[in-house]
C-alpha positions as CSV (number, residue, x, y, z in Angstrom):
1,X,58.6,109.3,164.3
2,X,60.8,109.8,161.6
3,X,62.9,106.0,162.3
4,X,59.1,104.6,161.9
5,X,58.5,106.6,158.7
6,X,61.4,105.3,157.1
7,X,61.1,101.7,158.4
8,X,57.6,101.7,156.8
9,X,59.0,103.1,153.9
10,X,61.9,100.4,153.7
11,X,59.3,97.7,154.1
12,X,57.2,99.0,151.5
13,X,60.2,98.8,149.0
14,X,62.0,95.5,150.0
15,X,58.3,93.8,149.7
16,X,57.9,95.5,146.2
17,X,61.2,94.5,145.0
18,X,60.7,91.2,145.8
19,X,57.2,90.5,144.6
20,X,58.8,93.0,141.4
21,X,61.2,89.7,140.9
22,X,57.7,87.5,139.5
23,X,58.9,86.3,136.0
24,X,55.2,86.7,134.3
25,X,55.8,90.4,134.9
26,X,55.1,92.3,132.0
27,X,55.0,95.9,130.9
28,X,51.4,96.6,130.7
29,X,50.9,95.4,134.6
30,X,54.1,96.8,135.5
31,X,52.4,100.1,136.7
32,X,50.7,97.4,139.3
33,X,53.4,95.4,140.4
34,X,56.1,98.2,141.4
35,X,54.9,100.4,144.3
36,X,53.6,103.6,143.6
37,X,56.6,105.9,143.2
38,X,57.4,103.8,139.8
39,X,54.6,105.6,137.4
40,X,54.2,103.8,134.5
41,X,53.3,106.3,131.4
42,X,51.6,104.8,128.0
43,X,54.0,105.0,125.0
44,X,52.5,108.4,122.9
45,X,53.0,110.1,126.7
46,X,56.0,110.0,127.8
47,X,55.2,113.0,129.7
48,X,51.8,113.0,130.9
49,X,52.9,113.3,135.0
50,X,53.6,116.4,135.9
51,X,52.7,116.9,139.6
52,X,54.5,114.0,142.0
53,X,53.3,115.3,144.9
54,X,51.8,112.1,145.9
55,X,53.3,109.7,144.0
56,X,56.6,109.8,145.1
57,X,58.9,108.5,147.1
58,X,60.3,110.3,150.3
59,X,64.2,108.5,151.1
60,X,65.2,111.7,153.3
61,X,63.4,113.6,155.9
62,X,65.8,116.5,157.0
63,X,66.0,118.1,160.5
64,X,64.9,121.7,160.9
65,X,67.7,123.9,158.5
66,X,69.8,120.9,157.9
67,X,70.7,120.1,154.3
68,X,72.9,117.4,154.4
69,X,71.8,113.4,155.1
70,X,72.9,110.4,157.3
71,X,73.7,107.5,155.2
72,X,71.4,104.7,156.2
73,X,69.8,100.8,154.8
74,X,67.0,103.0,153.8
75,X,68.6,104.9,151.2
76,X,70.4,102.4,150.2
77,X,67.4,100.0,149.3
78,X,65.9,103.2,147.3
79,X,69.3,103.2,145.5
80,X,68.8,99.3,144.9
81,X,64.9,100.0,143.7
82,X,66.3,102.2,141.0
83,X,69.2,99.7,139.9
84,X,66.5,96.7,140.1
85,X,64.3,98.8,137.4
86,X,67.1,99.7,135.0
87,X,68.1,96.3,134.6
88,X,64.7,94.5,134.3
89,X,64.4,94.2,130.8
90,X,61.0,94.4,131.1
91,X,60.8,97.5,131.7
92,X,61.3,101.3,129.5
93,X,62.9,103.0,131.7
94,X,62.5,107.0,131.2
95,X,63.6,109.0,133.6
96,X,63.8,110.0,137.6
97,X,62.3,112.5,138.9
98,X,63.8,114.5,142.0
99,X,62.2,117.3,143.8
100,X,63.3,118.9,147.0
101,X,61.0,121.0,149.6
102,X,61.2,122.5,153.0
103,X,58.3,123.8,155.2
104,X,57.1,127.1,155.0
105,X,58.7,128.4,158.2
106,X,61.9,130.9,158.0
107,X,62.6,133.5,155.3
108,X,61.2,132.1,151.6
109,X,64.4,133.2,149.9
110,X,66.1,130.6,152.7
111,X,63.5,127.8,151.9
112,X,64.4,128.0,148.1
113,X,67.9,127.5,148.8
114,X,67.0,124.5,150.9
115,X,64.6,122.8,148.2
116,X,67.3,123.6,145.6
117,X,69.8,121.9,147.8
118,X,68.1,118.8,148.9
119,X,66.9,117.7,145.8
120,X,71.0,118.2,144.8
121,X,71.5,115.8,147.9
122,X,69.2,113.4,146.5
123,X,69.9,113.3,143.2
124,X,73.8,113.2,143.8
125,X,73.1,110.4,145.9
126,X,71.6,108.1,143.4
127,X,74.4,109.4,140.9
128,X,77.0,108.0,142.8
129,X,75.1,105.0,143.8
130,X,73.5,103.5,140.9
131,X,74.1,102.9,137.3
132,X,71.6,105.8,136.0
133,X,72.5,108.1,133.7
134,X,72.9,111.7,134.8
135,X,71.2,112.8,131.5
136,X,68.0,111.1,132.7
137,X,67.8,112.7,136.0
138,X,65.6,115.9,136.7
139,X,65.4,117.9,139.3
140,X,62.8,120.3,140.3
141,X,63.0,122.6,143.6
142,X,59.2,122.5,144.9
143,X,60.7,125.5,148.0
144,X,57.8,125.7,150.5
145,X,55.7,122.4,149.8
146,X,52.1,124.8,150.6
147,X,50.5,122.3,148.0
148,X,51.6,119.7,150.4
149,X,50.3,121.1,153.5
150,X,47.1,122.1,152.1
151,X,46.5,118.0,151.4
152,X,47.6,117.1,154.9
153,X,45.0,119.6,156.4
154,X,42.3,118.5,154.6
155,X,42.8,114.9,155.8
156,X,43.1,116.5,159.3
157,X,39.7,117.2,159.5
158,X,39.9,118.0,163.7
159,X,43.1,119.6,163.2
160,X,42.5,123.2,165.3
161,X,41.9,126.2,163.2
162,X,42.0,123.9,160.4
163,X,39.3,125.9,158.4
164,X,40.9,129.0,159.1
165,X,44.3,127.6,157.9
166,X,42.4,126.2,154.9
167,X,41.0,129.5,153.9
168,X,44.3,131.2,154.3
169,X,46.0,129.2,152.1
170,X,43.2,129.6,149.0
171,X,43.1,133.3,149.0
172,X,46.5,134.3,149.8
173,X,49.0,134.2,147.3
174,X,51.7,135.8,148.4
175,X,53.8,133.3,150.6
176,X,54.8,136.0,153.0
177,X,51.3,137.2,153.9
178,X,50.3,133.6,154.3
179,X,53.0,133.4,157.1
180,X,52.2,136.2,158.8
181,X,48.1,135.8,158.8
182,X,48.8,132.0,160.3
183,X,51.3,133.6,162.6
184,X,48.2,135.8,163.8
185,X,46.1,133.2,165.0
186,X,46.0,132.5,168.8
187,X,49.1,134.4,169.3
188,X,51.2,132.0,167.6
189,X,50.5,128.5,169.1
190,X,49.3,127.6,165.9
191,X,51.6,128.5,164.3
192,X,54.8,126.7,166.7
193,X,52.8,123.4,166.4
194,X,53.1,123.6,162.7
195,X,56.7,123.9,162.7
196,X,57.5,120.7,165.6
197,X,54.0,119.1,163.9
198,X,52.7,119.1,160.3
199,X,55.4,120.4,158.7
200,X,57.9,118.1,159.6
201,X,57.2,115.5,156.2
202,X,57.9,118.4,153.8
203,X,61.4,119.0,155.0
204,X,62.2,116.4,152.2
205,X,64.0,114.8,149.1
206,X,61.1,112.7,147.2
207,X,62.1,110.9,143.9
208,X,59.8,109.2,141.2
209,X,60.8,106.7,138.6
210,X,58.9,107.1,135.3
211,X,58.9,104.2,132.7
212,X,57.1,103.5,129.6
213,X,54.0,101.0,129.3
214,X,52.2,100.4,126.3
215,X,48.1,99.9,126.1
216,X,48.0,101.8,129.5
217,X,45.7,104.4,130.4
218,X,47.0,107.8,131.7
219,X,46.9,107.7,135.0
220,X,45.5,110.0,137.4
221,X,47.6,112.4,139.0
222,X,47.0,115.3,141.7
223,X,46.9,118.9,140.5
224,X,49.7,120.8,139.5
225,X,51.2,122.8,142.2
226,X,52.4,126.0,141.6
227,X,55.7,126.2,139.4
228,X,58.7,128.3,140.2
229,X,61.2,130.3,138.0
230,X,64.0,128.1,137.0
231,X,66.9,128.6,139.6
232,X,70.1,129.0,138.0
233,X,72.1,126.2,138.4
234,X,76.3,126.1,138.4
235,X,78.0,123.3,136.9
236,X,79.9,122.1,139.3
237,X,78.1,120.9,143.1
238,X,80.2,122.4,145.3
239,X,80.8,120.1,148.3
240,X,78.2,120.4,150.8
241,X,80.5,120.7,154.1
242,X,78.3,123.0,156.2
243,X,75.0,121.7,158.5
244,X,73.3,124.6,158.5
245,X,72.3,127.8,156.2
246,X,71.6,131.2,157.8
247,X,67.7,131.1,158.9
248,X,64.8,131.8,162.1
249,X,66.4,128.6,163.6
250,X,70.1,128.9,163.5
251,X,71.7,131.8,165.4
252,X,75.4,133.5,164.2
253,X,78.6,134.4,165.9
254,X,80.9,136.6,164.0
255,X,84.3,137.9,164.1
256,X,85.2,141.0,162.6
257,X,87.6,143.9,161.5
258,X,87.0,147.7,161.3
259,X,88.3,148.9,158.1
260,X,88.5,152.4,158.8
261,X,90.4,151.9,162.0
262,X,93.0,149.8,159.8
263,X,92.9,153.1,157.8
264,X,94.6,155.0,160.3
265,X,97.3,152.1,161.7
266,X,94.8,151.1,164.5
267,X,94.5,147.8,165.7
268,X,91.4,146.6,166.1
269,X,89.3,143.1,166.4
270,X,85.8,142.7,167.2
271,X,82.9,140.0,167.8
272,X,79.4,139.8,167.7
273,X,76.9,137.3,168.6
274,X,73.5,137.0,168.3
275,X,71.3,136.6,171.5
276,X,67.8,136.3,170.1
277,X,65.9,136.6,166.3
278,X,66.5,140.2,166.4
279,X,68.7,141.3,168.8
280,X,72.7,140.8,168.6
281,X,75.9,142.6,171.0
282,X,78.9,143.8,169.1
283,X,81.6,144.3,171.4
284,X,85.2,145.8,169.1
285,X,88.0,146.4,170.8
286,X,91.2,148.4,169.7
287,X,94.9,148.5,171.1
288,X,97.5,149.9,169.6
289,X,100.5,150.2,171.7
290,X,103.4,151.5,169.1
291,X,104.6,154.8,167.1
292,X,103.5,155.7,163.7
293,X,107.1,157.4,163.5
294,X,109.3,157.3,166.3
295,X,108.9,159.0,168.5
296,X,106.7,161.8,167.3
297,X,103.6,160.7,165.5
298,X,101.3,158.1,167.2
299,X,97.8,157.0,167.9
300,X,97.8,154.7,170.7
301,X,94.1,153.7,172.1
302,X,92.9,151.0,174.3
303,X,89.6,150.8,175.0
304,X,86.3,148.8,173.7
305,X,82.7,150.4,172.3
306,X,80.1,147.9,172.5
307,X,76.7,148.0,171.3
308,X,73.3,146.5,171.5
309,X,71.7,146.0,168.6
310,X,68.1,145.8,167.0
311,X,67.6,144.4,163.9
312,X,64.9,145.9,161.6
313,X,64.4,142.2,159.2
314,X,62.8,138.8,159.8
315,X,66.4,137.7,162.2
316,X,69.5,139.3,163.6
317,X,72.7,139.5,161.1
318,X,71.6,141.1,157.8
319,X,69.7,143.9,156.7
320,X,68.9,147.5,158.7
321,X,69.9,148.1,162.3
322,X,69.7,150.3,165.0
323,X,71.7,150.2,168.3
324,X,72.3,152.0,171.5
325,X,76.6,151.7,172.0
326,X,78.7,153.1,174.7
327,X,82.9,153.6,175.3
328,X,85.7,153.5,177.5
329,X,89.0,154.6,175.9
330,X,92.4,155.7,176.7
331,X,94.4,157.4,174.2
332,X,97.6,158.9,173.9
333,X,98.0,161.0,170.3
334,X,100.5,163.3,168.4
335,X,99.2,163.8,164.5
336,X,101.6,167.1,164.2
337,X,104.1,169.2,166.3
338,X,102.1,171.0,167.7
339,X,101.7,169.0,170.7
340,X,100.9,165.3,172.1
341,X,97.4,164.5,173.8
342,X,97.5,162.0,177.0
343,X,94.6,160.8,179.2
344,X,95.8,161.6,182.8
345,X,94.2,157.8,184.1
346,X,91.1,158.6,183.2
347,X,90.0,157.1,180.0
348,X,87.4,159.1,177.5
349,X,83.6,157.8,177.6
350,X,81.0,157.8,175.6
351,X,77.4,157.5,174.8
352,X,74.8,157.2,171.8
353,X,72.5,155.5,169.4
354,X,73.6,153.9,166.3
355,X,72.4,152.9,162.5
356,X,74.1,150.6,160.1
357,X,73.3,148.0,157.4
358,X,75.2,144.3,156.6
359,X,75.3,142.6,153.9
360,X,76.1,139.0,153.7
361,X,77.9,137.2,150.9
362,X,79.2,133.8,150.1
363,X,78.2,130.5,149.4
364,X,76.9,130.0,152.9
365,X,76.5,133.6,153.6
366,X,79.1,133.2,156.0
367,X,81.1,136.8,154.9
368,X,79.5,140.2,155.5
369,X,80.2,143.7,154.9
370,X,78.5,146.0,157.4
371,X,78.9,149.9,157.7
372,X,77.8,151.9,160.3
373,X,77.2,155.1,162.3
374,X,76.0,156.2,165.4
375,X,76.0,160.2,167.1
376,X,76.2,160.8,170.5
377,X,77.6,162.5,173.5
378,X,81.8,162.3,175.2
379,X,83.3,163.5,177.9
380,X,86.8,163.3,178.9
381,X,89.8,164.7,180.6
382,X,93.3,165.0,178.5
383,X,97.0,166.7,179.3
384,X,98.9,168.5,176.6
385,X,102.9,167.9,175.7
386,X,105.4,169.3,173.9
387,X,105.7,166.8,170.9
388,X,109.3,166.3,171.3
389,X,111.4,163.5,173.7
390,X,110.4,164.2,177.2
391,X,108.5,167.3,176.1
392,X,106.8,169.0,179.1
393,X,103.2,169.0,180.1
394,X,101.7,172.7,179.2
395,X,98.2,172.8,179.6
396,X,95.1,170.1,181.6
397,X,92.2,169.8,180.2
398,X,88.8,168.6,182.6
399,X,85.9,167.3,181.7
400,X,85.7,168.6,178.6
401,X,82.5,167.6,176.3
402,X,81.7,166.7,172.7
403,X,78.7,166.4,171.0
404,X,78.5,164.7,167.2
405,X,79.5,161.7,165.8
406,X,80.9,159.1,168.5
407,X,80.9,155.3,166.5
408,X,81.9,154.5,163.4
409,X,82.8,151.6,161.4
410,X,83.2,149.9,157.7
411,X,83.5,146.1,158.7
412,X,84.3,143.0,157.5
413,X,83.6,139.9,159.1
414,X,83.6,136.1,159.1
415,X,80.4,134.3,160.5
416,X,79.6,131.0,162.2
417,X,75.8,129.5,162.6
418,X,75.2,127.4,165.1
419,X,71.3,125.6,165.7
420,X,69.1,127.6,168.1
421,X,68.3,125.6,171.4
């Protein structure tokens, strides 16, 4: 669908930049001659289209997440379109116009991140492959094209539920409730055809290229959609290396260290990996086989405390959590003189429930720091030493129990997303 969307589109632009190549062509029938997404403006309003919703241009569909584009004879005839009208001295050029959107599914923080980074795609695109000036460039980040949904439901007059959609959309404003009350309708069909259906044109970078004509009525032009706060912008485009951002359709895969083990001269590593939207394991394991000082002071474990977890936001990996963990460790420690503490082959275990809270950071949100704790109950079996070389055993322990605090952990970890199947 999407090669036959841009082949229609490529057609629609080669024919127009030929027929744009007629010699009689004049400013005040420009606005007829170049397709559509070349508006035309009289000369006392420069400024006079605001809403390009259906005006412009649509070079880049994006996959589901993605935010980065596959070169192709498409874009390159949009980046010829754009050369063709700066150098037709016919023509006043003004500006171009570059908006970026993505469908309303996933988290809307996420969706504004991917409308303010496609229209970036777009717009560096057409930076490094035409002669435009950057200072005539503007982008807008459109987020969750509703505006443009709404338009495709109402030509989809059969579409199922499609009054009910309709009415959702009017009279709720908040983007979030919107979602949810869709979400609601036949348990959800609705609302998976959307995603693999109608939505799939507003995971987009459109452009529009505005020029001056004189003695030209304003034209008419769609309603305004709703605007959104100015995102801050840095300077500098950082390079735009990963596929995917953190969202409903991606899943994570961490690795990660447990400060507070580190603390005490433990070594430790640990992974975790989501399994569904909201559910991850988190399996750490420690092993530290040597002497704090030789020979009497150590704290020497082997063992591994994993844990299921539930997570209390819209996906697995950031936010509130709770989790049901259990342990198998051996242990051999001496903190003072008093004496040294040895499993006799038969490693502690544990069980319990758990609570913690991540946060992720980062460009990509690919760091996080997550604390956590979880109570629960022990039971294990330990021999008692002299704390000296070859000190004696004095005293077995069996089966001795413990109730209180059995998982804790201030982490830092390194994340990987990967598409969900």
């Amino acid at each position: 669908m999407r090669k036959i969307i841009l082949t229609a589109l490529f057609a629609i632009v080669l024919g127009a930049s030929l027929y744009a190549q007629d010699e009689k062509l004049n400013p005040i029938i420009g606005h007829m001659v170049y397709p559509k997404h070349v508006v035309f403006l009289p000369d006392n309003k420069p400024d006079s289209v605001i809403a390009y919703s259906e005006t412009g241009l649509v070079p880049i569909i994006f996959e589901i997440d993605k935010h980065k584009y596959i070169p192709s004879p498409e874009l390159d005839s949009v980046a010829a379109l754009v050369d063709q009208v700066l150098q037709d001295k016919r023509v006043d050029f003004q500006y171009l116009w570059i908006g970026g959107s993505a469908s309303p599914e996933g988290p809307v923080a996420h969706n504004y991140d991917l409308g303010f980074w496609r229209s970036e795609i777009l717009k560096n695109f057409i930076l490094e492959n035409t002669a435009v000036d950057p200072t005539l460039v503007r982008t807008q980040n459109l987020a969750e094209d509703w505006e443009g949904f709404r338009r495709a439901l109402i030509k989809e007059k059969d579409y199922p539920h499609r009054d009910r959609l309709l009415e959702i959309i009017d009279k709720t404003q908040d983007w979030d409730q919107r979602k949810r009350k869709i979400q609601a309708i036949d348990n959800g069909k609705t609302w998976h055809d959307l995603i693999y259906g109608l939505f799939t044109p507003f995971r987009n970078a459109r452009m529009v290229i505005v020029c001056k004509a004189y003695n030209v009525e304003t034209p008419k032009v769609p309603p305004m959609p709703p605007m959104l706060l100015p995102r801050p912008k840095a300077n500098i485009l950082p390079k735009m290396e990963a596929n995917f951002l953190p969202s409903a359709e991606t899943r994570f895969f961490a690795i990660k260290n447990n400060i507070l083990f580190d603390a005490i001269l433990v070594a430790n590593i640990g992974i975790e990996a989501e399994l569904w939207r909201k559910t991850s394991i988190d399996i750490p394991f420690v092993y530290s086989p040597y002497d704090i000082r030789v020979p009497d002071r150590k704290i020497r474990l082997l063992g591994t405390q994993p844990e299921f977890r539930y997570w209390l936001g819209q996906k697995a990996g950031e936010g509130h959590f709770v989790g049901v963990h259990g342990a198998l460790l051996g242990f051999n420690i001496a903190l003072n003189d008093k004496g040294r503490y040895q499993d006799p082959n038969h490693a502690l275990w544990n069980a319990g429930i758990g609570y913690g809270y991540s946060w992720n950071f980062g460009k990509d949100k690919r760091w996080a720091l997550e604390a956590n704790i979880g109570v629960g109950y022990a039971d294990y079996i330990y021999d008692s030493y002299r704390n000296w070389h070859n000190g004696a055993k004095f005293k077995s322990h069996t089966h001795e129990s413990y109730w209180g605090i059995t998982r804790a952990g201030l982490t830092i970890m390194y994340k990987w997303y990967t598409p969900r199947k």
